[in-house]
GUMAR-717676 format. One record per residue (C-alpha): x, y, z; residue number from 1; residue in three letters. Coordinates in steps of 0.1 Angstrom, whole numbers, plus 5000, padded with zeros to 4 digits. Layout:
BEGIN
east: X, north: Y, up: Z, nr: NUM, rest: ALA
...
***
This chain:
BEGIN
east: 9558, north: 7919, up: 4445, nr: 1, rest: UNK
east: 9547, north: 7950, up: 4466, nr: 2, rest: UNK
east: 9520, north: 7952, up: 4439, nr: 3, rest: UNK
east: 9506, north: 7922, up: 4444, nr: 4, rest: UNK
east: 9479, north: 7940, up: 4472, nr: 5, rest: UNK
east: 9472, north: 7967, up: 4451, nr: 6, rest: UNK
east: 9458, north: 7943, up: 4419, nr: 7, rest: UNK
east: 9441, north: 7918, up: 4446, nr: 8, rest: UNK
east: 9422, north: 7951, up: 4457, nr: 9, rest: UNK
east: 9409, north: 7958, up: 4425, nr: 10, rest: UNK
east: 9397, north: 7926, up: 4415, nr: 11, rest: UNK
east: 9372, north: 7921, up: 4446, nr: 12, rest: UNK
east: 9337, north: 7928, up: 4437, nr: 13, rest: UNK
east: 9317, north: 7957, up: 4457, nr: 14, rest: UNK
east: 9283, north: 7937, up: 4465, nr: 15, rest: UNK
east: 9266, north: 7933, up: 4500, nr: 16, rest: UNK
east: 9255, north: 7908, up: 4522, nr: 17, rest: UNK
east: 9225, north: 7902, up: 4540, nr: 18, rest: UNK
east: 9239, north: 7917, up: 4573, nr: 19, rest: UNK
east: 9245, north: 7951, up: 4550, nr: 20, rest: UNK
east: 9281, north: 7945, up: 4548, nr: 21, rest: UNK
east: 9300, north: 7947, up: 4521, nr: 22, rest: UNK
east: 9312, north: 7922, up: 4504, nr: 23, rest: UNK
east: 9342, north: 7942, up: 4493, nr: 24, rest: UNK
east: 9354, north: 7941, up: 4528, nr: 25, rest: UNK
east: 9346, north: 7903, up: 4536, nr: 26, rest: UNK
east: 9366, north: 7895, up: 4508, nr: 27, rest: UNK
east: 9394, north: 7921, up: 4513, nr: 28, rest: UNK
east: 9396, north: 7903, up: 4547, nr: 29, rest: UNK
east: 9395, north: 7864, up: 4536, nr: 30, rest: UNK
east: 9422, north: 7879, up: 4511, nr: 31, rest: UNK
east: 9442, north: 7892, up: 4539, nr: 32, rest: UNK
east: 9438, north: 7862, up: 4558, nr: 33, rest: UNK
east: 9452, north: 7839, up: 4535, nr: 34, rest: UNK
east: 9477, north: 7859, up: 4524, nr: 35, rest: UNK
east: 9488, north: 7862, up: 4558, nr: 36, rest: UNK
east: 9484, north: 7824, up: 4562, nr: 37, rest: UNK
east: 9508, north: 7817, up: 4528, nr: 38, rest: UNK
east: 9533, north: 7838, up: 4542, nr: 39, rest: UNK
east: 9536, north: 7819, up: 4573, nr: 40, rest: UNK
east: 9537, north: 7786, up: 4559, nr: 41, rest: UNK
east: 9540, north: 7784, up: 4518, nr: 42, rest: UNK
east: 9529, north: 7752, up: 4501, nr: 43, rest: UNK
east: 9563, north: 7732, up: 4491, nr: 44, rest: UNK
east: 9552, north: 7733, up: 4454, nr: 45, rest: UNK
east: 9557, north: 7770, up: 4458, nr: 46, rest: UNK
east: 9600, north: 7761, up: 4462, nr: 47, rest: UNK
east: 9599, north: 7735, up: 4437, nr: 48, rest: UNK
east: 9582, north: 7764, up: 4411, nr: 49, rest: UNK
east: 9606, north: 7784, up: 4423, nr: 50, rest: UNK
east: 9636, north: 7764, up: 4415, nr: 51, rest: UNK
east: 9626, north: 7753, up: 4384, nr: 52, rest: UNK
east: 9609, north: 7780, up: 4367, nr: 53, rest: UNK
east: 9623, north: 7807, up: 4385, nr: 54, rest: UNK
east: 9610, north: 7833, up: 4409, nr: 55, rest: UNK
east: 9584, north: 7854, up: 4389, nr: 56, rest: UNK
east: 9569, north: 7816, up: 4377, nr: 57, rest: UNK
east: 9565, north: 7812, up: 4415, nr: 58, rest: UNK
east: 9549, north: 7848, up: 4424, nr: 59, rest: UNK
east: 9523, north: 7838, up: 4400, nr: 60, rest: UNK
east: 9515, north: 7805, up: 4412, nr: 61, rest: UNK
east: 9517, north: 7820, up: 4448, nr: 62, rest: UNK
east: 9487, north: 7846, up: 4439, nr: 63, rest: UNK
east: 9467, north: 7815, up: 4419, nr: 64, rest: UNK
east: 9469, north: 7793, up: 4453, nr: 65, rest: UNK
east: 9460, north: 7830, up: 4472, nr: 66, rest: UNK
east: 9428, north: 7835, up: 4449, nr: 67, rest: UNK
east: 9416, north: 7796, up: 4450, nr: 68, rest: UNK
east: 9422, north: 7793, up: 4488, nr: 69, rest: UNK
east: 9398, north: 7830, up: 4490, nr: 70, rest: UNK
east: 9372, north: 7819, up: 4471, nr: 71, rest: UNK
east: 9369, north: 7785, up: 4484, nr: 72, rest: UNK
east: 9369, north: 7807, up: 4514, nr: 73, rest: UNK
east: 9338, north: 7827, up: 4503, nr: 74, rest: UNK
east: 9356, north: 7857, up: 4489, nr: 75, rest: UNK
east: 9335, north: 7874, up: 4459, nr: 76, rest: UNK
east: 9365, north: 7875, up: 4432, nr: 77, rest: UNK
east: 9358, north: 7873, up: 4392, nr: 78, rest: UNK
east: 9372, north: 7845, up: 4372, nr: 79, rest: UNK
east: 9394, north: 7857, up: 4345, nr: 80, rest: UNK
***
């Protein structure tokens, strides 16, 4: 799981706003954000994954919810 910020990081795209930031770091933030956000209070479907499918099942839906919730969020993160 200690990983999981390291791939995040390389999937952001470097582009830049019209303020002249990056958008590397907007995203990297809205990333951190909502990471921070999922750690405080996880969705329930994220226990019931976990229970059923077992916990790597669950680390994966827990960085799909992290990348929808991002981009929704404006973060600049490819589709794969």
């Amino acid at each position: 799981m200690r990983d999981i910020g390291k791939r995040l990081k390389r999937m952001v795209r470097q582009e830049s706003d019209s303020r002249g930031r990056s958008s590397e770091s907007i995203s990297r933030r809205v990333l951190a954000n909502v990471g921070h956000e999922l750690k405080e209070n996880p969705p329930a479907v994220l226990e019931k994954t976990r229970r059923k499918k077992g916990k790597a099942a669950a680390g994966r839906q827990r960085i799909a919810i992290l990348l929808n919730k991002a981009r929704r969020r404006g973060a600049r993160i490819p589709r794969r």
